[in-house]
Structures are given as C-alpha cells and as structure tokens.
N, C-alpha and C positions, 0 to 999 in steps of 0.2 A: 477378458480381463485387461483394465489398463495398462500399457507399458510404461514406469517410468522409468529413466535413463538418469545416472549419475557418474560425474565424473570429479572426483577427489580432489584438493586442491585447500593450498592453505595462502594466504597473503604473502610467502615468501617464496609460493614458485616463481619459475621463470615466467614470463609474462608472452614468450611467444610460443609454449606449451601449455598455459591457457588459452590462450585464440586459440590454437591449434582444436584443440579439443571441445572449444564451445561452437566451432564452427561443424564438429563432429554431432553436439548432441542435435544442432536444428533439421540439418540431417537427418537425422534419426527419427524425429518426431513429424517426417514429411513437410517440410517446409516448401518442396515443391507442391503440393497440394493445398496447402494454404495460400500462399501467396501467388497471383497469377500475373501473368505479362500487364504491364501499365497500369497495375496498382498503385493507387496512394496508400503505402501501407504504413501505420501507425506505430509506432517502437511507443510503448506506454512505460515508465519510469518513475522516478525520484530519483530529484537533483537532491536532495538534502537540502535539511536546514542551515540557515547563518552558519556558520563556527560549529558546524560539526562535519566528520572526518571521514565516517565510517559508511558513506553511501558508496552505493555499486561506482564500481569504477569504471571511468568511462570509457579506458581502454578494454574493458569483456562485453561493452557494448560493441564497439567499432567490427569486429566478427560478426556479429549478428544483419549489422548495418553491408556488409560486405555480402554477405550471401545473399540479400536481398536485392540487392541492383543486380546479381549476377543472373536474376530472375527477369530482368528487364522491370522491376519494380519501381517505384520513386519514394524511397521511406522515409519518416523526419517521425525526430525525438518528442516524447510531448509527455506534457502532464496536464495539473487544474490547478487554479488557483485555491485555497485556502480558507477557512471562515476568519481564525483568529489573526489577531497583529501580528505582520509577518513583513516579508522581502516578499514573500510570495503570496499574499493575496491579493497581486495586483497583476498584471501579465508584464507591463515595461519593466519593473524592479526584478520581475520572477527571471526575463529572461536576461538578466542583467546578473545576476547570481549564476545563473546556468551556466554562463560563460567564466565565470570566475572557479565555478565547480569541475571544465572544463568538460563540459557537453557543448564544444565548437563543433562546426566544419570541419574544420582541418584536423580536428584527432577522432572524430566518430565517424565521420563521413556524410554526416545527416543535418540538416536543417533541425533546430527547434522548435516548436508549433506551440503556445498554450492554448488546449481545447477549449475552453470555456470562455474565451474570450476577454477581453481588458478588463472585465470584474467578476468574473463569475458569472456572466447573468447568459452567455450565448447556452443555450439548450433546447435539447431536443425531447419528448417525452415518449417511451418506449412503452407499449401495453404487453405488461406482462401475466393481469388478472391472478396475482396470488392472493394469499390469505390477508396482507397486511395492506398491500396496496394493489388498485388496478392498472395505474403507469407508473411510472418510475421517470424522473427526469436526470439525463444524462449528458454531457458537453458534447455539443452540436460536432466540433470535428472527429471528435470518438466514434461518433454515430456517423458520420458521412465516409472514413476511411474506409476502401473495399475490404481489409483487409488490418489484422492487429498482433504481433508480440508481444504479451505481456511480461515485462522485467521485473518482477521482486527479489524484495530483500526481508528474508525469515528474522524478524526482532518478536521482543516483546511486545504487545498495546495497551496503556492505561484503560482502556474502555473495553476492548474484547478479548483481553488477554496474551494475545499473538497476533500480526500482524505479518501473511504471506499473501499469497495470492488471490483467493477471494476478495479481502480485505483490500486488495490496492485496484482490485477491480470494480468491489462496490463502492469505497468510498472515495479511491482516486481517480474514478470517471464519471462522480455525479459531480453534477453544474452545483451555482450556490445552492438551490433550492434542494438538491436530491441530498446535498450534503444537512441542511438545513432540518428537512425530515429524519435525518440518520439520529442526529443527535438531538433531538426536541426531546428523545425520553430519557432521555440522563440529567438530569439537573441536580448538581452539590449544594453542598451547607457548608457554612462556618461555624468551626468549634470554636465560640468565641473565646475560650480560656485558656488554647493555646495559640492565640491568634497572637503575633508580636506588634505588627501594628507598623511591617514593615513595606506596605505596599507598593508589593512585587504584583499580586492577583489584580491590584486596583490598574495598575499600569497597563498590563496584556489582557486587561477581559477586551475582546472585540465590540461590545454593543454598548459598552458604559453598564452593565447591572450590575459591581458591584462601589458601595459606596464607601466611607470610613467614617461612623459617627461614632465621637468619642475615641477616635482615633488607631479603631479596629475597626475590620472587614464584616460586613452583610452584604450579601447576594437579593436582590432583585427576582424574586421567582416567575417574574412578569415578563421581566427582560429578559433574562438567560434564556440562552438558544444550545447549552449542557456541549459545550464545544469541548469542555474538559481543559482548556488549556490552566484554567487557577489550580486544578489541582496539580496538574503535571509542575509548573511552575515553584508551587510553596513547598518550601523546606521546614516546615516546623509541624508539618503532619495535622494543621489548621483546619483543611479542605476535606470534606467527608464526600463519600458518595454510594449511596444504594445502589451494593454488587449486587441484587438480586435478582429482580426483575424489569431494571432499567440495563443491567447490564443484557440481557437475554433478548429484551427488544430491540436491543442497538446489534445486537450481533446477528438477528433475523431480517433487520432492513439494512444491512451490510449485502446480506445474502440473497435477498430479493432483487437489490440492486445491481448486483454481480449475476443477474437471473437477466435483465434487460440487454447489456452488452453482451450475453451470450443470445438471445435469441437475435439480438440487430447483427450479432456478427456468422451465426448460425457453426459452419466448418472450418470459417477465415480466418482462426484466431488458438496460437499457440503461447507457452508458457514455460518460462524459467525462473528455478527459485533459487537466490545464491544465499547458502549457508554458510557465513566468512562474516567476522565481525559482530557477530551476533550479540546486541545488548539488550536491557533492559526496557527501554525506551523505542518506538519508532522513528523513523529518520527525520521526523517533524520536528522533533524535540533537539535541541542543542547541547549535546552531552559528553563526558569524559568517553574517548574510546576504548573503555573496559566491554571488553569480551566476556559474557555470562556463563556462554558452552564454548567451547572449543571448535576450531573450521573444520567445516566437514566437506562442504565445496559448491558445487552445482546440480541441482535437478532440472529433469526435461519433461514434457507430456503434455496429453491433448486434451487433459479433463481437469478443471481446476480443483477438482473435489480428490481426486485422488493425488495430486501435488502436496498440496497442504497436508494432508493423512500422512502423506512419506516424510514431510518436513517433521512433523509429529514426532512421529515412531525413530526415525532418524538422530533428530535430538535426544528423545529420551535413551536413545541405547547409546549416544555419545555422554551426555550428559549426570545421566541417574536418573534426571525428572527431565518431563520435555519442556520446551522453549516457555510457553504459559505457566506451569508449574512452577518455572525457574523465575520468570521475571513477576508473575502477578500470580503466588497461590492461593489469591480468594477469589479471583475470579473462575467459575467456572466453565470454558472455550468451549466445553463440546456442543454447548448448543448450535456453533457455527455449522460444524462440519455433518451433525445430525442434521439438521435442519435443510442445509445446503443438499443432502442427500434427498430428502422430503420433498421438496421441490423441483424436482429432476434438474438440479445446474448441474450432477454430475455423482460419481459411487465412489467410495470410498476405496473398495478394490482395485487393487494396481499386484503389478511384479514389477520388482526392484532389477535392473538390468546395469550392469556395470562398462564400466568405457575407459581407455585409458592409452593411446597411442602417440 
C-alpha cells in the first residue's frame, strides 16, 4: 500500500518549522532514490497568476531545492506557458513575474526554466498508447530532466473540479499542443439574456472567437480552443458549459497526460500537495484570497493517484464536502481519479503517515 506522509501546518506557523519539516517529508518519500548524483532535476510548480496571493510560497520550496544539491543534483524551478491572455503565456514576461512572485535565486536557491520554451511550442511527444490517445505531447525540458518533484497546490478547477497533482502534471507539463488537446472538448455558450454586454470574455479570449454583435457576447465554435478562461472570467453567470461529458473528457486527457510524464520519468519523480489557502479557483485565475476549507498542510508520496485520493478524503473530513464538492458541486471529479487508476498512473490506496518534529 501507498505511504503517504503529512505534516500539519497552517500559514501562520513559523516558517523555519515548516522547512524543517518539509525537508522531513522528501526524506521520507526517498528522495535519495529519486534523484541521483548530476541530475538536472526539475522542481515543477506555479508561480501564480498576475495579482493573486495564495500560490505555494516560495520559501516551502527553498527546502526541497536544498535537499537536492545536497544530492550532488543541479535543480531549477520551472513550469509552462499558458493558452489564454496572460503574463505567462509567453516565457520572457512568465519569468519576469516569477521573480516578482519571488521564485529568485537568492530565496529558492534554483534557477527558473520555462519548459516549453518562448511560446509554448518546444515539445516533445511521449507514446503512451491509451484509450484517448497514442502520444501525448509534453514540454521538451520536462521530458529531458533526469529526474522531477512535483509541487502542487490542492484548489478548486473550473473544468475538472479540483486541481492537485495529477492535474498540474497533465496539464502543467503539456507544451501548447498537449494543452490544446486537453481543452478542445470543452467548448462554452453564451446565455445571451444574461449577457451584460460588458466585454470582460471579448478582451481574455486568447484566439479572438468571441465577438459582440449588437453589443453582447457569441462564441466562435470554430475558433474556441474551450481554454475556459470566458467562463472563469464573467461575473454575471452569461458563460455556460457542458458539465457532462466535456467535463469527463477534459478530466481523462488530463490523466492520460499525466500518464506520459510518468512513463518518461518512470522512478525519478516524487510529489508534494500543500493543503494551505485553498480556494475556489486554480492559481491561474487572479482572485480574492478566500480560503474555501480550512489549512491542513502538506502531503508527501510516490504515486500521484494516491496523493490526490488523500487530498480528497483529507478535505472532506476538514471540510464536510471535499475540495471539488466545495468549490464546483456539478462537476463531477471522480472521473479523474477513477480513470487515473484505469490506466495504471497509479491506486488510489495509500496509509495516511503522520510527521511532526
């Protein structure tokens, strides 16, 4: 059975009783066996969006970054560029943000990298032969790193529900195209009756599909590439979208995807979920730092399937309902973690191990 490892922690501990103890959990999950002497090993993350507050801080990374050179390792920070209007879907502004986020040198100890290169476009294609697809394309330095720590951050997702670990591995290490496929099967409507006519959606759609005749919003079904951002965006509840069966295909090529970087990464690649700050929204989205659940802290483990199941069950016994429940109850998540199990990325079985020195 999976071990996963948790160590309790709320945003107003002392901050050198978190390192302390995060440098406990990597520890714990073998990070001598992941990472080997002269590795380029890959710290994968979220810097956050523009103007939002509540991404992993980059002091619980600097620990993780420290055990890794003490490996004789070379690690550096990295994420992917983005589909929608951003800071970050370009790699100069993304890593220009980073440093404002402060993902420096001097307070992580790591170089920045963006994997996928000045647009999106560096990738590499991993044959994974499942049911959806037969390769998967993924950011070239993702795939070339000997070696990977995955850092998430347990929020809600407008499109899968929740947004842990899987999720920042399928969709935060496919290149444009892998991202591109993710989201082709979600594509929204406009309620034009409560459309205001305030073009917030016209301004952040990334591809131009949608337009305002008459001085309300239509969607392009031509052009939309179902990035989701109109919805996330509009505040007048204008933007619809089929929870049903586009949600459940976006949540099985999430998982497919996060099937690639585990076979390219095979043993070399371990996983921490911080349970702190938890909102409604993923760190993409720019938003009020209202906490949904309450902090519960950090998880550790070597199978991303059983991370997310903890973050799960975790939540809901914090909470009432778990993190999906709470931020998006029509969507329904389990298809990730089922599916994810389906595919051998990994079992849902884990024991809960506690830590705390």
């Amino acid at each position: 059975m999976n071990e996963v490892y948790i160590y309790r922690f709320s945003t107003d501990t002392q901050l050198n009783k978190i390192q302390k103890n995060i440098k406990i959990l990597v520890d714990k999950i073998g990070l001598d066996g992941i990472v080997n002497k002269h590795d380029l090993s890959a710290i994968k993350l979220h810097i956050g969006e523009k103007g939002l507050q509540t991404y992993v801080n980059p002091d619980w990374v600097e620990p993780v970054v420290r055990k890794i050179k003490a490996l004789g390792a070379r690690p550096f920070l990295t994420d992917t560029n983005v589909l929608y209007k951003s800071q970050r879907d370009n790699a100069v502004s993304h890593l220009h943000l980073a440093e404002e986020h402060g993902f420096t040198i001097s307070r992580t100890g790591a170089p920045m990298i963006i994997a996928d290169g000045i647009a999106g476009k560096n990738e590499t294609e991993i044959e994974i032969n499942a049911p959806l697809n037969k390769k998967v394309a993924l950011a070239t330095e993702l795939v070339n790193a000997n070696s990977s720590i995955v850092i998430s951050h347990v929020t809600g997702h407008v499109g899968a529900g929740f947004g842990a670990t899987i999720k920042n591995m399928g969709m935060g290490m496919a290149s444009r195209k892998g991202k591109l496929v993710q989201h082709s099967v979600s594509k929204p409507t406009i309620n034009r009756n409560q459309c205001t006519g305030c073009e917030i959606c016209f301004q952040w759609c990334p591809v131009d599909a949608i337009s305002m005749p008459k001085g309300l919003a239509k969607i392009d079904q031509k052009k939309c590439i179902g990035c989701g951002e109109c919805l996330a965006m509009c505040r007048f509840d204008a933007v619809k979208f089929k929870w049903d069966s586009s949600t459940e295909l976006l949540q099985k090529q999430i998982v497919e995807h996060a099937l690639g970087i585990m076979k390219n990464k095979s043993e070399n690649i371990g996983f921490l979920n911080f349970m702190v700050n938890m909102t409604k929204d993923c760190d993409c989205m720019a938003q009020e730092p209202h906490k949904i659940i309450n902090d519960i802290g950090v998880i550790a483990g070597n199978d991303p399937v059983a991370l997310d199941q903890a973050a799960l069950d975790l939540t809901q016994k914090e909470g009432g309902k778990n993190i999906s429940n709470t931020a998006y109850p029509n969507i329904d998540s389990s298809t990730l973690i089922n599916y994810a199990e389906e595919v051998c990325l990994g079992s849902r079985e884990y024991k809960l191990l506690e830590i705390d020195e």
